[in-house]
C-alpha positions as CSV (number, residue, x, y, z in Angstrom):
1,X,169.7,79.4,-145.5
2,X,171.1,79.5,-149.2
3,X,172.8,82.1,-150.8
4,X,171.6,84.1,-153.5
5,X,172.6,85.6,-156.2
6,X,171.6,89.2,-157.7
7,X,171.1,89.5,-161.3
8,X,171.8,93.0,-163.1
9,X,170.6,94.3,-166.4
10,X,173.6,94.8,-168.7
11,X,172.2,97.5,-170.6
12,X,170.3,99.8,-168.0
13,X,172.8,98.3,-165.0
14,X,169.6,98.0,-162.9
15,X,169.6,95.0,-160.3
16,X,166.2,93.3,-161.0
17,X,166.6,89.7,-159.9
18,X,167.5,87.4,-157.0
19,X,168.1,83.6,-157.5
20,X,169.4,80.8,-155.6
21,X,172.9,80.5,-155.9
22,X,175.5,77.1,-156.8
23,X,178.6,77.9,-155.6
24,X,179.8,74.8,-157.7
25,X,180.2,77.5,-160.8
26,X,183.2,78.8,-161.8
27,X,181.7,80.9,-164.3
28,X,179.3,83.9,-163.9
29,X,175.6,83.4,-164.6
30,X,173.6,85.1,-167.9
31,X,170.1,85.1,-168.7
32,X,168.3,86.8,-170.8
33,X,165.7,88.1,-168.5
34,X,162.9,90.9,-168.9
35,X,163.8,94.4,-167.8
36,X,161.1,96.5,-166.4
37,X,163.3,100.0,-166.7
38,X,164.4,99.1,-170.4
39,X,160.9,97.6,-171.2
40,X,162.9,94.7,-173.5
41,X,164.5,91.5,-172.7
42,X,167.5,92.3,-172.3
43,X,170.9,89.5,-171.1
44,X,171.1,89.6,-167.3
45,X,174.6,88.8,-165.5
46,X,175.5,88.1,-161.8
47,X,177.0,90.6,-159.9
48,X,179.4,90.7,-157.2
């Protein structure tokens, strides 16, 4: 089983997306992802 990681809107804050995760980062994910409750694309970060 992998982990995953959950990707957050940084606009609206809402948690929209789940990929799999590389623990080999030391650095937090971004990607600009579309946002159903902004309607936009909109940058996406990795939460905790």
């Amino acid at each position: 089983m992998t982990a995953k990681l959950v990707l957050a809107c940084s606009v609206c804050g809402s948690r929209n997306y789940s990929v799999p995760s590389n623990r080999n980062q030391s650095v937090r994910l971004e990607l600009k992802k579309f946002c159903n409750t902004c309607n936009a694309h909109t940058l996406h970060r990795e939460t905790k």
